[in-house]
N, C-alpha and C positions, 0 to 999 in steps of 0.2 A: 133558657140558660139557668144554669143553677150555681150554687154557690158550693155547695159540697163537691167534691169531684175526688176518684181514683184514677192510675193512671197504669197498665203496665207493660212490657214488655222484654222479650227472651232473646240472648243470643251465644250462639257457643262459641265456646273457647277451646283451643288445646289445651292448655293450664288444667292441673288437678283441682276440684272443688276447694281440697283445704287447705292447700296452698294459696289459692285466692282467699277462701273465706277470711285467713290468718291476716291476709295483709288489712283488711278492713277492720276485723273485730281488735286486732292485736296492735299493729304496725301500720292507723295509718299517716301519721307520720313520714314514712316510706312511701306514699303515693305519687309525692313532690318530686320524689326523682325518677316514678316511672312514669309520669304523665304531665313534664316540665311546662309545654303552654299553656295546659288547662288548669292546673294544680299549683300556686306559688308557694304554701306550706300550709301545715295542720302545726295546731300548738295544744298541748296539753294546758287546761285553766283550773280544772279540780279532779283529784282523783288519779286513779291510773289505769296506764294504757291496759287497754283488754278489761275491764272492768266495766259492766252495766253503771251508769251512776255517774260514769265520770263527766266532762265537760270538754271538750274539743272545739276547735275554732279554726275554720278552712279560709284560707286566700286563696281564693279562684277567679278566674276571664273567664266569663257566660258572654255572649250574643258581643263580643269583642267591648266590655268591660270588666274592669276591675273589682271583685266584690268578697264579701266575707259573709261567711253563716258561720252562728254557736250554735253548737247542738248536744244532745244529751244523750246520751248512747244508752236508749233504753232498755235494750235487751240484747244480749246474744247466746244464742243456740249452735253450740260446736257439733252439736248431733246433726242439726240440719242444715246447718252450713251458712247460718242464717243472723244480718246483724241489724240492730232498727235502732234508726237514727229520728231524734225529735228536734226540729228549727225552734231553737227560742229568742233567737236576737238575730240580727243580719238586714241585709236586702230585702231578702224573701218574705219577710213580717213587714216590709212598706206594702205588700200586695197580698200578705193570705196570714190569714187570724191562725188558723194551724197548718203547720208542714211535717208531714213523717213521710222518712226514706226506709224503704225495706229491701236489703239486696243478698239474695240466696245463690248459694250456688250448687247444682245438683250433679254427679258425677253420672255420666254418659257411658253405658256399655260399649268398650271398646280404647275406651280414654277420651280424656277432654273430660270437659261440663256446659252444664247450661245456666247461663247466669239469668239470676230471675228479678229484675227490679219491681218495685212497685212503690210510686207515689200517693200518698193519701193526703187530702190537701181541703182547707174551707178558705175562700177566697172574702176578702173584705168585702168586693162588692162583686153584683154581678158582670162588669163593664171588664176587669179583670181576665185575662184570655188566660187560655189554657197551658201549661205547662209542658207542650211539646218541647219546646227545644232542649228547655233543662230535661227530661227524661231520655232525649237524642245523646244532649251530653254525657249522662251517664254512663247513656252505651258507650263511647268515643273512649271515656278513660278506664269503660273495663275493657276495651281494645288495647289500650294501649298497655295496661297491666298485665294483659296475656302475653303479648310481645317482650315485655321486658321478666314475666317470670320464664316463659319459653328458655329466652336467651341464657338466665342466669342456671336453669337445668342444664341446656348445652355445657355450660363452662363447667359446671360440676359436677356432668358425666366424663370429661378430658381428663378432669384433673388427676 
């Protein structure tokens, strides 16, 4: 077992890439109300939204608890759909020395996209299991953010 570890996986959506990308790099904020069980809110702590640099702070239910990560929004790429997140306080630092979240979204000939996570992670120790279900999770709330920009395209195709 090792201490380093990546982690990733793909899954598509009907949702536009950048309209997904937007809600992460710009709005996510906004997450809270597409993905209410998983997601209890995001707070702005330095800086501003959509801005590399800033500081962001998630209330999230993982593995049926309550918990918070701070993270550093270290980069986003609106070319590639692409926004990276660094854990520097939370949960996730009682069990891993570094946490980066990478989530891209690529657009699909034909519509839709393909969302592209990937976890880069050093575990404190080796005894520390592997970060399947949080990268599960990931999946679950970009499901559910497909679902709720879907629906919000619907009502703003009617209107």
């Amino acid at each position: 077992m090792t201490v380093h570890g990546k982690m990733e996986i793909d899954l598509e959506i009907r949702a536009p890439a950048d309209k997904f990308h937007n809600v992460f790099s710009c709005r996510p904020h906004h997450i809270s109300n597409m993905s209410t069980d998983k997601i209890q809110g995001v707070d702005l702590h330095e800086g501003d939204w959509g801005k590399a640099g800033s500081v962001i702070c998630w209330s999230y239910t993982h593995d049926g608890e309550t918990k918070v990560a701070k993270e550093v929004i270290e980069a986003i790429d609106d070319e590639k759909n692409s926004t990276t997140f660094r854990v520097i306080e939370g949960d996730l630092m009682k069990l891993y020395k570094n946490f980066v979240l990478v989530v891209q979204a690529t657009p699909k000939e034909g519509g839709g996209s393909v969302v592209h996570w990937t976890l880069e992670y050093e575990k404190l120790s080796e005894e520390v299991t592997e970060p399947y279900s949080l990268l599960q999770f990931c999946v679950h709330v970009s499901k559910d953010m497909d679902v709720h920009l879907m629906e919000q395209a619907q009502v703003q195709a009617q209107a």
